[in-house]
Legacy VTK file of the C-alpha trace (Angstrom):
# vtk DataFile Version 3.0
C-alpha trace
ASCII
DATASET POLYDATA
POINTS 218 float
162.888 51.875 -52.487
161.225 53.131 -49.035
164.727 52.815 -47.463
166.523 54.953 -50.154
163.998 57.665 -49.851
164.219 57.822 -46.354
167.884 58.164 -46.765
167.450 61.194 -49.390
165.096 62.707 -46.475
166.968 62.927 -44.317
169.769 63.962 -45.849
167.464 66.664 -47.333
166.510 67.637 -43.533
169.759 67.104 -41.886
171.197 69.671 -45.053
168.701 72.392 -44.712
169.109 72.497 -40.532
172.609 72.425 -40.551
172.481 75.286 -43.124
169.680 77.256 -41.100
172.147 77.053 -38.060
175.175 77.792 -40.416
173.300 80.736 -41.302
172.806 81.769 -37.669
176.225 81.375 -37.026
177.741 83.867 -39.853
174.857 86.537 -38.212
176.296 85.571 -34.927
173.218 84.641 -33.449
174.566 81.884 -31.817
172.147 81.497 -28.672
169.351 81.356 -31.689
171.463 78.680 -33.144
171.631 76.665 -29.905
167.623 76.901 -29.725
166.945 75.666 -33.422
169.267 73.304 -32.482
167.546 72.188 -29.696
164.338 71.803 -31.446
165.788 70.145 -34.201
166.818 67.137 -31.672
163.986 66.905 -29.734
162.159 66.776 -33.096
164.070 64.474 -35.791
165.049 61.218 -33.097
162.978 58.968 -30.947
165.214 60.625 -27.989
164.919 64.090 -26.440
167.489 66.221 -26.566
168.016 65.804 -22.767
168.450 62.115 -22.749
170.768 62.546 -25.880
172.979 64.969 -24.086
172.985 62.364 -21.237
173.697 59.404 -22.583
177.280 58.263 -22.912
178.044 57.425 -26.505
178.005 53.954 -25.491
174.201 53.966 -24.722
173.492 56.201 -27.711
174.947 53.109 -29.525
173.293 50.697 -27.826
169.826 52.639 -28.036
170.503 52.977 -31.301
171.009 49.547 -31.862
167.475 47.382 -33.113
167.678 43.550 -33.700
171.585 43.477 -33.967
170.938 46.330 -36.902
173.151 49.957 -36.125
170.837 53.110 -36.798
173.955 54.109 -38.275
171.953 57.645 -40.339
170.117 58.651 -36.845
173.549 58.038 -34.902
175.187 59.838 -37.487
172.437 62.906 -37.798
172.968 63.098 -34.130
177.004 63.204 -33.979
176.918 66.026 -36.657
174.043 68.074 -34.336
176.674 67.938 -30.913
179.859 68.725 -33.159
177.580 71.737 -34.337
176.431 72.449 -31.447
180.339 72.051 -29.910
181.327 74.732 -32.114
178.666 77.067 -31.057
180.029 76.823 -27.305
183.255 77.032 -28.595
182.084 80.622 -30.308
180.603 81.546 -27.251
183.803 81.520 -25.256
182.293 78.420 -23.401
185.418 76.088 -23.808
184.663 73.151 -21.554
181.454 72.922 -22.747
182.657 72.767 -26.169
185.771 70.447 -25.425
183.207 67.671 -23.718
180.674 68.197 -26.792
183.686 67.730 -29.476
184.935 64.624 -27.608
181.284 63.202 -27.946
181.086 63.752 -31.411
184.509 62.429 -31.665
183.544 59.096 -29.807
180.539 59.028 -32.229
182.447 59.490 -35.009
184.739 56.938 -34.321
182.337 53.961 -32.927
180.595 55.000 -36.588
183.673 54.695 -38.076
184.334 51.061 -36.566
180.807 49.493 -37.223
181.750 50.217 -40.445
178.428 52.054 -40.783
176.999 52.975 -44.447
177.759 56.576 -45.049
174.498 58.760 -45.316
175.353 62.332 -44.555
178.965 62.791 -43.866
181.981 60.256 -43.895
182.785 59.270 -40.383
186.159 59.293 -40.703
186.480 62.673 -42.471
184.581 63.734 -39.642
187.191 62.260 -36.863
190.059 63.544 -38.949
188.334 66.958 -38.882
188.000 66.795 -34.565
191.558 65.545 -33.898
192.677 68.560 -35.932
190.366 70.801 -33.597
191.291 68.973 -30.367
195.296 68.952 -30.793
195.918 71.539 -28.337
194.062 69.357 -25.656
194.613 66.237 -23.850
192.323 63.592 -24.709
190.806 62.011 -22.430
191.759 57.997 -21.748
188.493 56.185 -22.826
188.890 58.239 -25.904
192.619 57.294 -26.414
191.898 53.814 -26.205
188.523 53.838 -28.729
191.332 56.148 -31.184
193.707 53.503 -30.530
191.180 50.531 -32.030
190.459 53.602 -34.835
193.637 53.599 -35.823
194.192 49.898 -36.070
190.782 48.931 -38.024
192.584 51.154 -40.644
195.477 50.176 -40.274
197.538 53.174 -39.255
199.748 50.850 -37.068
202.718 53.599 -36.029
199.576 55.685 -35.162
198.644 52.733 -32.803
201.699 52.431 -31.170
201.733 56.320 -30.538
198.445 56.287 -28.536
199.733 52.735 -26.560
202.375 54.636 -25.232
200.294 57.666 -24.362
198.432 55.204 -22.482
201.092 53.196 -20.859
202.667 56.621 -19.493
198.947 58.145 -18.047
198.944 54.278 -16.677
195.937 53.407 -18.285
197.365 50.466 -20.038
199.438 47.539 -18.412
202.881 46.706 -19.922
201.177 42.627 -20.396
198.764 44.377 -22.423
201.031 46.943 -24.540
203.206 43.841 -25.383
199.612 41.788 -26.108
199.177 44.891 -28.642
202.536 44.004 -30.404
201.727 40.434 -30.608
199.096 40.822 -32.681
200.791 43.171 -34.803
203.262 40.566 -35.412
200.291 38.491 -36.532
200.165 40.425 -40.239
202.495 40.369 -42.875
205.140 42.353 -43.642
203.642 44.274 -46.573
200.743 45.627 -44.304
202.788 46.642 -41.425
204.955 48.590 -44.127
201.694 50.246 -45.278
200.991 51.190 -41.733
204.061 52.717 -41.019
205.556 50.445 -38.613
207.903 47.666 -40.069
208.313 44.068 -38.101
211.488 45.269 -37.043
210.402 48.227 -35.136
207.471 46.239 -33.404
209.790 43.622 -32.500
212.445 46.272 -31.316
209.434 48.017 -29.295
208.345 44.380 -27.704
212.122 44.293 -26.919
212.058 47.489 -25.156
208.945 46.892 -23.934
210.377 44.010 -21.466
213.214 45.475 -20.501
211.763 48.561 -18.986
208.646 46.725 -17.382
210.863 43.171 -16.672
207.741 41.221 -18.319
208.544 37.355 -17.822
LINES 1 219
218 0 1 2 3 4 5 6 7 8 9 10 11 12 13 14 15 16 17 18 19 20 21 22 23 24 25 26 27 28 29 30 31 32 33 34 35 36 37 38 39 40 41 42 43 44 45 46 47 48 49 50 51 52 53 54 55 56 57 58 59 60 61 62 63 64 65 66 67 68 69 70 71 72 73 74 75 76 77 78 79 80 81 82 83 84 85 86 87 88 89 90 91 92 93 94 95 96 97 98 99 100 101 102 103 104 105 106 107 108 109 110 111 112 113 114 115 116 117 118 119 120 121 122 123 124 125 126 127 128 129 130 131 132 133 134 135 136 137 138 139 140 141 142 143 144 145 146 147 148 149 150 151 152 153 154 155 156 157 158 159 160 161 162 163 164 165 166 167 168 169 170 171 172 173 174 175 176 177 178 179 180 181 182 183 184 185 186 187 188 189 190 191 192 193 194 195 196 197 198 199 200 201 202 203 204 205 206 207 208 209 210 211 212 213 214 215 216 217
């Protein structure tokens, strides 16, 4: 009972802010936004809003993280204040700082998204869907490509997967052993999910086949 009202709070408080800074957006009072939105982190999570901003997403994960147990509506809360406050760069004509802000809340999105975490506020993976829309004129970066990668495999979007492993084989960020390691384990699952996913036995094997004649694997 205490849990499910805390839920409904803050859901309650994370509604009303994000409408307050909605609000301040349509009046284009953006800089106004950016200070309610300030407050609003340094006043909702055990963090301030300058060690949030500082910490990778791995750390806000792992400081996030009690007893084994994922604080999976605060993590959450959290992603949904950067993407917010990504867009209000982004309005500002303040591009990097909204392309570094967007591929935070991404990252959050998606480790969210792959701890299977209970959904509170938003649905993690509307959320990602939502950012790789926004982000499709830019390059992502490589940790990100390889976290989308793992994204895109937990649900079982398997073509998807073999798109980002050769994004990463041709910035060099993944080793040939390791692309064919990826294919492997694909092979691992029946033929009726890899159909679902878009890539059919026969293409992985094809790919694997490819795959050792470019890079000579043994």
């Amino acid at each position: 009972m205490f849990q499910r009202d805390y839920f409904m709070r803050m859901i309650e408080q994370m509604t009303e802010a994000v409408g307050q800074i909605l609000q301040l957006r349509r009046e284009r009072k953006q800089e106004e936004a950016l200070l309610v939105l300030d407050e609003l982190l340094d006043k909702k999570f055990r963090l301030s809003s300058k060690l949030i901003r500082s910490l990778s997403d791995e750390d806000l994960l792992r400081m996030m993280t009690t007893n084994g147990m994922l604080e999976s509506d605060q993590l959450g809360a959290i992603a949904i204040l950067i993407r917010q406050e990504a867009e209000l760069h982004g309005e500002l004509g303040r591009e990097d700082e909204s392309f570094m802000l967007s591929i935070k809340a991404l990252r959050l999105f998606l480790r969210l998204s792959l701890a299977d975490a209970e959904t509170v506020i938003v649905n993690p993976n509307e959320q990602v869907v939502e950012l790789l829309e926004e982000l499709r004129p830019y390059e992502l970066p490589v940790h990100t490509k390889r976290l989308l990668a793992a994204w895109h495999e937990a649900e079982g979007r398997y073509d998807q997967v073999e798109n980002v492993m050769h994004e990463l084989l041709d910035d060099s960020a993944l080793s040939a052993a390791d692309a064919a390691d990826m294919y492997r384990r694909l092979l691992l699952l029946d033929d009726e999910r890899l159909e679902a996913g878009g890539l059919p036995r026969h293409e992985i094997e094809q790919g694997l086949r490819e795959l050792h004649a470019q890079y000579e694997l043994g």
